[in-house]
N, C-alpha and C positions, 0 to 999 in steps of 0.2 A: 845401584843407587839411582840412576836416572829412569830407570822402570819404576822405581818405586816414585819417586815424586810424578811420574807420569801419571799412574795409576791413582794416587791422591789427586793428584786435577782433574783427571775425568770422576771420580767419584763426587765431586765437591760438584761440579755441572750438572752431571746427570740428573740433579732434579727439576735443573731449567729443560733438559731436552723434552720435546712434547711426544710422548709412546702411545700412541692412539692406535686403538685395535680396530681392525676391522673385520666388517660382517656383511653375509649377505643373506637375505631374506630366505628364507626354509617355504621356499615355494613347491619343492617336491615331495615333502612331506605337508605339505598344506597347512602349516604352521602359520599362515599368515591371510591377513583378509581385507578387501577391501568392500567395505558395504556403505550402503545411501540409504537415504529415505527423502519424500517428497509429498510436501499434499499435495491430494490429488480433488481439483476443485474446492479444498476448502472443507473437505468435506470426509477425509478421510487420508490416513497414511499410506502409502504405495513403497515399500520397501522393497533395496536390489541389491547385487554385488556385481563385482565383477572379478570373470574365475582366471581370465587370465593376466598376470603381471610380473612383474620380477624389478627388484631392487636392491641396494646397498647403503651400509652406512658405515662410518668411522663413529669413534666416540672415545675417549681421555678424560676418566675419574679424573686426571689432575689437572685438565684443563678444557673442561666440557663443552666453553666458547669453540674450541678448534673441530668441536663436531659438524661432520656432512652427511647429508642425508640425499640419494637420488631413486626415483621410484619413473617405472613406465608403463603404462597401462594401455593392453592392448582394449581400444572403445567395443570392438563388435564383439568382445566377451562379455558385455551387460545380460545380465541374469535378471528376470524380475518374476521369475516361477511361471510365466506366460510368453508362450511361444509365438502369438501373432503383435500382440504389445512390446515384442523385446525387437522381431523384425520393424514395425515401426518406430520406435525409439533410433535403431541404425542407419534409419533411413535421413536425407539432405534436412529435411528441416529439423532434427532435433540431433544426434550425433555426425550426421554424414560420414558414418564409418570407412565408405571408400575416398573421400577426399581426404580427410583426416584420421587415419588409422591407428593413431597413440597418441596418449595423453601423457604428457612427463611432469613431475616434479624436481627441481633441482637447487638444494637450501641455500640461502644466500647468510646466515645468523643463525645462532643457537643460545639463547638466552636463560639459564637454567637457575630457579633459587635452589635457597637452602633446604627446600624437602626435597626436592629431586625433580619436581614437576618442572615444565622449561614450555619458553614458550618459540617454537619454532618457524623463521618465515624464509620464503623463497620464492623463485619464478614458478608459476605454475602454467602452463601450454594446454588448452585446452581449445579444442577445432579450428586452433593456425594463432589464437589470441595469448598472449602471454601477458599475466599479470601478478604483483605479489600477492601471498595468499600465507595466514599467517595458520598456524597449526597449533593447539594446547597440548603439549606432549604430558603422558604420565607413565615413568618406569612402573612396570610390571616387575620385571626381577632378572637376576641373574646368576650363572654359577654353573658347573660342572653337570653334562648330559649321562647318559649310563654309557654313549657309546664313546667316551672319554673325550669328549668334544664341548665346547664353553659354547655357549649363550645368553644372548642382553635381551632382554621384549620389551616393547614399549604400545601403549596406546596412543594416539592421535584424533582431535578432533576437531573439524572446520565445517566452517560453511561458508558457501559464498552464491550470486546471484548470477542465475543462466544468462538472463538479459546481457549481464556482462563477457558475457561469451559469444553473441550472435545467435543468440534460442530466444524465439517468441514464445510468448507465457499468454498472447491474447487469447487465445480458446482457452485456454486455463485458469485466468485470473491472474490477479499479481501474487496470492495465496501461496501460488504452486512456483513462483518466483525462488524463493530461496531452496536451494538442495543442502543437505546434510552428509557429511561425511564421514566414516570412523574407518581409520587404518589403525588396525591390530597386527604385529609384525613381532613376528619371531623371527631373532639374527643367531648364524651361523659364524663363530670366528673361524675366520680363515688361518 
């Protein structure tokens, strides 16, 4: 008798309890990506990525506020299909890869409507500066892999100003001011 009224309590709760799954980024399978783009003078798009990163997230259909999201990005994996352009991009005045070797996101809010789209904001660290930086998320989709393993995706997109980071834009223009960002992220439930 007292197992059974137990068992009717926790059934009657459990839908206040928050069951948040977590994931982490399918970085070994390259399921995931971080790419930019930037004018370059005004005058033309300069598109990059970068190959190396790794992050994770939680997220709760039933209560999607209690999602977290943490991403770190190693800087001197910037890719821009140009090998003497990607060394100077690493270099003190525009990444300083060896003073600041990674860049982190870490979500402080998860604000999601009723289509699923949400808009995500957090501390974002970038060459020792920490500021929030808010993110427009949109689910991709989710559900069962072949290798019997579940997965959520989502897209992201921000932009924010280098100047606000300690990068000078004056040989560039104010043009080449703003960078673009899209993180495409396939998660792995753990």
């Amino acid at each position: 008798m007292w197992l059974s009224r137990y068992c009717l309590f926790f059934l009657l709760l459990s839908p206040l309890v928050s069951m948040a799954e977590e994931y982490e980024f399918d970085i070994k399978g390259m399921h995931a990506s971080i790419d930019f783009r930037i004018q370059h003078l005004g005058y033309s798009w300069m598109s990059g990525r970068f190959n190396r990163f790794d992050g994770a997230f939680s997220y709760d259909e039933a209560n999607p506020a209690a999602s977290k999201v943490s991403v770190t990005i190693d800087t001197a994996s910037i890719d821009t299909n140009h090998a003497e352009r990607d060394k100077h991009l690493r270099d003190v005045a525009y990444l300083d890869v060896k003073k600041f070797p990674k860049a982190t996101f870490v979500s402080t809010s998860f604000d999601q409507n009723a289509d699923g789209t949400a808009i995500l904001i957090g501390d974002f660290t970038f060459r020792g500066i920490t500021k929030p930086l808010e993110i427009a998320v949109t689910p991709v989709g989710h559900g069962a892999d072949p290798w019997f393993g579940y997965r959520r995706g989502f897209v992201g997109e921000t932009q924010f100003k280098l100047t606000d980071y300690g990068i000078s834009v004056s040989i560039l223009g104010e043009q080449s001011n703003d960078i673009y960002l899209t993180l495409s992220v396939e998660g792995i439930r753990k």
